[in-house]
C-alpha positions in Angstrom: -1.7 59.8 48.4 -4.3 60.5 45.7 -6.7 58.8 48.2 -6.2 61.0 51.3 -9.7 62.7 50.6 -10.8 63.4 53.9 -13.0 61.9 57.1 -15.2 62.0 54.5 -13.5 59.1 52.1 -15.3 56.2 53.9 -18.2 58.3 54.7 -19.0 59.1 51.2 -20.2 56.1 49.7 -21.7 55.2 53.0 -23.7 58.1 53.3 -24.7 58.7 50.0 -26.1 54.9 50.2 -27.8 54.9 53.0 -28.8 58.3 52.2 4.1 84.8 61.9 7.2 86.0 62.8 6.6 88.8 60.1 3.4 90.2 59.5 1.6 88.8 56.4 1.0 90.6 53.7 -2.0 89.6 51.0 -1.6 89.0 47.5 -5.1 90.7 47.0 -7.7 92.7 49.7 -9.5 90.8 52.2 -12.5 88.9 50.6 -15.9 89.6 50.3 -18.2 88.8 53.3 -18.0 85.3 53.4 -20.8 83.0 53.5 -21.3 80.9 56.9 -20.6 77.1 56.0 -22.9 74.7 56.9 -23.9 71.5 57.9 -21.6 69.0 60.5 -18.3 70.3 58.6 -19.2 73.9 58.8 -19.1 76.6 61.4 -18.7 80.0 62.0 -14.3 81.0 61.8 -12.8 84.0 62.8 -10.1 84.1 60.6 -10.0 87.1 58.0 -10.2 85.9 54.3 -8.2 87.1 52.0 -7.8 85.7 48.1 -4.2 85.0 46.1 -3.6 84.2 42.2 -1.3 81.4 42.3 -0.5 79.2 39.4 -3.6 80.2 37.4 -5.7 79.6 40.6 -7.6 82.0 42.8 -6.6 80.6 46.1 -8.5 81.3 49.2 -7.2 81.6 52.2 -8.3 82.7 55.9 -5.3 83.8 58.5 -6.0 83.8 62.2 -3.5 84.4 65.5 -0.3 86.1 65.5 3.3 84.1 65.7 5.1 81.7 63.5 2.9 80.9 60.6 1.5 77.6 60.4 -0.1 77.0 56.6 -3.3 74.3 57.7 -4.4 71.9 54.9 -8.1 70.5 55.0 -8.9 66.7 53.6 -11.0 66.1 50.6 -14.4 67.1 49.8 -13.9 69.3 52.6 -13.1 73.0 53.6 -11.2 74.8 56.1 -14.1 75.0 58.3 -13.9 70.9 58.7 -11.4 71.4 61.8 -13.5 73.1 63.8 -12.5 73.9 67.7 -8.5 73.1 66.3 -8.5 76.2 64.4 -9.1 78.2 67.4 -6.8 76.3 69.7 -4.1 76.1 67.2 -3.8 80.1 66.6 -4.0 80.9 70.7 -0.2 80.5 70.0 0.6 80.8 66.2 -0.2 82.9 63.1 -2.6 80.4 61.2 -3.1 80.3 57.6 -6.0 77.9 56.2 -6.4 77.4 52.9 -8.9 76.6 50.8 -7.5 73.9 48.5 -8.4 73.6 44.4 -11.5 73.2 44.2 -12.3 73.0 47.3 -14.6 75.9 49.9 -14.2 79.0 48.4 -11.5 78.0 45.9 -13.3 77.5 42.6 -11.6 74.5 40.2 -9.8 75.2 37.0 -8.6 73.5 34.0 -6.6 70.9 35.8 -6.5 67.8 37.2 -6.1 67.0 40.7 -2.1 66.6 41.6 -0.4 66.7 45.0 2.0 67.5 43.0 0.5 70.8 41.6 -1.2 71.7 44.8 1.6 71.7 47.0 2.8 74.2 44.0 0.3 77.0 45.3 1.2 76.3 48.8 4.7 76.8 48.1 3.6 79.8 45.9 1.3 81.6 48.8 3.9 81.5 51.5 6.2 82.8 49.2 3.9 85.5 48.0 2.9 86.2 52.1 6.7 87.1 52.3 7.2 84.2 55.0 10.2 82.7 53.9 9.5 79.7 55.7 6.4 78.0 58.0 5.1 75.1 59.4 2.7 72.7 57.3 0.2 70.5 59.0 -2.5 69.2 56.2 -5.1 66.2 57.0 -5.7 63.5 54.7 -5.8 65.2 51.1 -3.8 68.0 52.9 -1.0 65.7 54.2 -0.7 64.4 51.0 0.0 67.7 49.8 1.7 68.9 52.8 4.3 66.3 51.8 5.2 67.0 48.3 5.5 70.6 49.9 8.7 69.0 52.0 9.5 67.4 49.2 9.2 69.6 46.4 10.2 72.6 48.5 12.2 71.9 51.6 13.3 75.9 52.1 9.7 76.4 53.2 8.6 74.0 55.3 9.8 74.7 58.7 7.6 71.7 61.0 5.7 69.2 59.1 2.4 67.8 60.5 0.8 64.7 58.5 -2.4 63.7 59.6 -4.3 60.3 58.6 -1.8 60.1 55.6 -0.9 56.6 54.3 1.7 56.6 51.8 0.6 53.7 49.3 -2.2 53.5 47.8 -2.3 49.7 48.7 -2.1 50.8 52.8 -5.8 51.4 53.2 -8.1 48.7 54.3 -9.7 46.6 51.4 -13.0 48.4 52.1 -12.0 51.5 51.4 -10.2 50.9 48.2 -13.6 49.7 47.2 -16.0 52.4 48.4 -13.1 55.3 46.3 -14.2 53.0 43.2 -17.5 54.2 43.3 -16.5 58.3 43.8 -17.7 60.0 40.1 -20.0 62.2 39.0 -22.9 60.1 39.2 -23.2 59.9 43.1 -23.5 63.5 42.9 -27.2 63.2 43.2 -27.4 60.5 46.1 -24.8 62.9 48.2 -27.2 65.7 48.6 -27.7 66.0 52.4 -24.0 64.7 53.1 -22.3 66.7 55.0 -19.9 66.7 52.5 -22.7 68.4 50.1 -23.8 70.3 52.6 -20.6 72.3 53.0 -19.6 72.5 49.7 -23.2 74.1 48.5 -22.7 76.6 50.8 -19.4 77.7 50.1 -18.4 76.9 46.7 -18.4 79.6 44.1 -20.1 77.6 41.5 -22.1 74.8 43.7 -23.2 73.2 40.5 -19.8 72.0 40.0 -19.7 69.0 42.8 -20.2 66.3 40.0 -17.1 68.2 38.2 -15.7 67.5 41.6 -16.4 64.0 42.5 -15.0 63.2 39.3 -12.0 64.9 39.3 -11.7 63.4 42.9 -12.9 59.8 41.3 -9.9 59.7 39.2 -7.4 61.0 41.4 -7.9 58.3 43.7 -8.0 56.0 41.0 -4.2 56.1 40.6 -2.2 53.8 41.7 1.3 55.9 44.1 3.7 54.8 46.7 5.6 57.6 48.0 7.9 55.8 50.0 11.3 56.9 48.7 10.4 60.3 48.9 9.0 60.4 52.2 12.5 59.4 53.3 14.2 62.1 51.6 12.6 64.5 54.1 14.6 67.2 56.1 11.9 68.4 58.1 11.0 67.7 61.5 7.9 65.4 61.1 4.7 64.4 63.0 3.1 61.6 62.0 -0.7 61.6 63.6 -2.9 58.6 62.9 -6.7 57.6 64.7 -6.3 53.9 66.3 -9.3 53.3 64.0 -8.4 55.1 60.9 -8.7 54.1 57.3 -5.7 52.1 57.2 -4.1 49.9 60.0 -1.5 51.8 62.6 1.3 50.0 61.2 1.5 52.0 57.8 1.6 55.7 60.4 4.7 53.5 62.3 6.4 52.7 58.8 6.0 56.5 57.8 7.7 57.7 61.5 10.5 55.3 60.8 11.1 56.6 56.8 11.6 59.9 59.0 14.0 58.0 61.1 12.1 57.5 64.4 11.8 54.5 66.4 15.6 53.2 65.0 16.8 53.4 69.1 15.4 54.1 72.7 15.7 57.6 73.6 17.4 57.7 76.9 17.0 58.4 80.5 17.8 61.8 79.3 16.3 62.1 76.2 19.1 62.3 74.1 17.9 59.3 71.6 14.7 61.2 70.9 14.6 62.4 67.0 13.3 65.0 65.3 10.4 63.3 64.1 7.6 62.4 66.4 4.2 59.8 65.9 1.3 59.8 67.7 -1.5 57.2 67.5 -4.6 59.0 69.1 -6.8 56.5 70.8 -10.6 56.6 70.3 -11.1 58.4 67.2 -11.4 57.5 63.3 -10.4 59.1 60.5 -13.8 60.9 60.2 -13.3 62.2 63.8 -9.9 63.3 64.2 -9.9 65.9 62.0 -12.4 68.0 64.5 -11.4 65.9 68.1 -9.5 68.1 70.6 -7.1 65.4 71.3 -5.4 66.6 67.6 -4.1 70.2 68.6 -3.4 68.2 72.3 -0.5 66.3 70.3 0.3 69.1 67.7 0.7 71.8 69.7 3.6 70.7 72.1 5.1 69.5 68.3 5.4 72.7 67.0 6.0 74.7 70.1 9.3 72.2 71.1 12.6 74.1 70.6 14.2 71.8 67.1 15.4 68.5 68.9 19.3 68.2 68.5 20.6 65.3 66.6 20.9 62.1 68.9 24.3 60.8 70.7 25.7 58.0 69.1 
């Protein structure tokens, strides 16, 4: 999971060498005007920002919609803004909350290195400082990773989970890709300028002149070897695995994951009653540097986290 960065992870080294149910309640008053981000990641949201202080980090955060709160994670190198149309259609029914991870948008980095582990911390910190008790978490790439440890670390607030493009070995991802992470450091920082990666960042970021501070935190995060496995299967939640058909790892690794959540062990029935709680959805047509923005994402989502809890199948 240290390598779920993003559509942007195979893009990166491509293109830099060619080229609620209760009402929430903010830690802190809504933010400053924000500044419009920009470039093909970027866009204009309608979300109100608002800013929390969690685990030594200034946190930013945009909510959007009314209903049950759903907390949406972005991939790496990316910002809230990289979902695009899905943030609208998501909160036409639900209460979103996006966040801006470390380092990441609006969130400026601190003295620490990049951890699932840590991040999903300060998402298990803001919903607890928003008073939600519990929500749904739906994070993308980098996100899922850290959506997951939130199940995992802190299965009292995580009502639905929603992992997107999130491979759970290090060794899942297509040779190609492994190699193209290698070269994420500091010193592409220059050759990225016009990315749309940089482009977003630049105009977001708090300190722009941190992205090499970035790509190497991001350089040796990925670096690490992880297989998360065992604790994928430990998961209570009720689970959506999404994958592209062409994403950065072959489909087989997204059906591995649905069956660690204990889907696809029977057929479900004339009548439904061998469906489980967890679902999987292979979208057809898209990549991993795609989904994150294609309609067909809320399409599959959507009916997920508006379905009534499925009961536990007949034996």
């Amino acid at each position: 999971m240290r390598t779920y960065l993003t559509a942007a992870l195979g893009a990166v080294i491509t293109a830099a060498t060619v080229s609620a149910q209760q009402p929430l309640r903010p830690t802190r008053s809504a933010a400053p005007a924000k500044p419009t981000a920009q470039g093909a990641w970027g866009g204009v949201t309608k979300g109100v920002g608002h800013y929390a202080d969690v685990n030594g980090l200034h946190l930013y955060y945009e909510v959007a919609g009314t209903g049950k709160p759903l907390i949406l994670l972005h991939g790496g190198l990316g910002a809230l803004e990289m979902f695009g149309p899905n943030l609208a259609a998501l909160a036409k029914g639900r209460q979103v909350i996006a966040v801006d991870l470390q380092g990441h948008g609006r969130t400026a980095d601190i003295d620490r290195p990049f951890s699932l582990e840590a991040m999903a911390d300060d998402i298990a910190a803001l919903i607890g400082q928003l008073k939600l008790g519990s929500a749904d978490v739906m994070g993308y790439s980098l996100g899922g990773g850290v959506a997951l440890q939130v199940a995992v670390r802190h299965p009292e607030v995580v009502r639905k989970l929603v992992l997107c493009s999130t491979p759970i070995r290090r060794s899942d991802f297509y040779p190609e890709i492994l190699a193209q992470q290698g070269q994420v450091g500091p010193a592409a920082a220059e050759q990225m300028k016009g990315t749309p990666m940089y482009v977003l960042y630049a105009s977001l970021a708090p300190r722009p002149e941190d992205f090499p501070r970035l790509l190497g935190k991001i350089g040796e995060f990925m670096a690490k070897d992880y297989d998360y496995a065992a604790q994928a299967s430990t998961i209570t939640a009720p689970t959506l695995v999404v994958a592209a058909d062409a994403d950065i790892f072959p489909p087989v690794h997204a059906v591995e994951l649905f069956g660690l959540l204990g889907g696809g062990k029977r057929d479900g029935g004339w009548d439904g009653s061998g469906v489980g709680k967890s679902h999987l959805a292979i979208v057809a047509g898209q990549t991993h540097y795609t989904l994150f923005a294609a309609p067909a994402l809320a399409a599959v989502v959507i009916p997920f986290l508006d379905a009534a809890p499925a009961a536990a199948p007949s034996p």
